[in-house]
N, C-alpha and C positions, 0 to 999 in steps of 0.2 A: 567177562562182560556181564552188564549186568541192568536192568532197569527196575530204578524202585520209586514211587507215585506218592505224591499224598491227590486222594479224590477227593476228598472231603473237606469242605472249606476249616479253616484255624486259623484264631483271635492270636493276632499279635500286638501284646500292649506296647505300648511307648515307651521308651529307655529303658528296658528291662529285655537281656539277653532271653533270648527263645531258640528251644531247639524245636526245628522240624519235625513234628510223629508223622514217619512215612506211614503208610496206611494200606498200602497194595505193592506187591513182589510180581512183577509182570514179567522177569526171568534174571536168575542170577547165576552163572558160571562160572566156578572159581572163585564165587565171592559167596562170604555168608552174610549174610541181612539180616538184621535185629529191627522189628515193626511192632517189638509187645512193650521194649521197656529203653533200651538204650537210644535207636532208632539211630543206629549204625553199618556201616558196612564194613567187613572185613576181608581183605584181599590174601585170597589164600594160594593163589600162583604166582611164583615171582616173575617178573617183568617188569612194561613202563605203561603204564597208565592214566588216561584223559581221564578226568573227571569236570563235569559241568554240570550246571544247576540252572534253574527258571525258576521266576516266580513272578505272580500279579499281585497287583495293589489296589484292593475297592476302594479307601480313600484317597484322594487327592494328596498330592507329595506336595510340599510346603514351602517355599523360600526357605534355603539356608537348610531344609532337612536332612539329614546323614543316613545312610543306609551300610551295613556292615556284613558283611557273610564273613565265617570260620571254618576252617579247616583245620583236622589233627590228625598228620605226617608222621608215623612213627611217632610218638606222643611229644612232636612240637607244634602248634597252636601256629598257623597263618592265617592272614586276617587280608581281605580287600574290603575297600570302602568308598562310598561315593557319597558326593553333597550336591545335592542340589543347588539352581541359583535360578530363576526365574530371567527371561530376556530383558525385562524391566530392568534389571538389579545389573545389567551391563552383559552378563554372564551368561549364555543358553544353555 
């Protein structure tokens, strides 16, 4: 188990994948944590595992704007995604 933060606000540009620099190790068990250079975690007990994430957004989200989070599985790459659509645009 494990909880890892970023405190400190980070610029994320537009259409240019970004990775998260966690920033604070609030407790990690079984897991190692990298917050200097890869800004990963590594599951060092085997078992079944919840992972979830948060995040805020100071700009305004856009008509039609994509938002994408990554994940890498044993080194396979899953991906969720969301779009935007304004109530106006039919879509809430």
């Amino acid at each position: 188990m494990a909880k890892i933060t970023r405190d400190a606000a980070q610029s994320i540009p537009d259409s240019v994948a970004t990775t998260i620099e966690f920033d604070n190790i609030e407790f990690a068990n079984g897991i190692k944590a990298d917050i200097t250079g890869n800004y990963s975690l590594n599951i060092t007990k085997s078992g079944t595992y919840l992972v979830s994430s948060s995040w805020g957004l100071a700009a305004e989200y856009e008509d039609q704007d994509r938002m994408f989070a990554y994940i890498m599985v044993n080194g396979v790459l899953h991906k969720w995604s969301s779009k935007h659509s304004s109530a106006s645009a039919g879509t809430p």
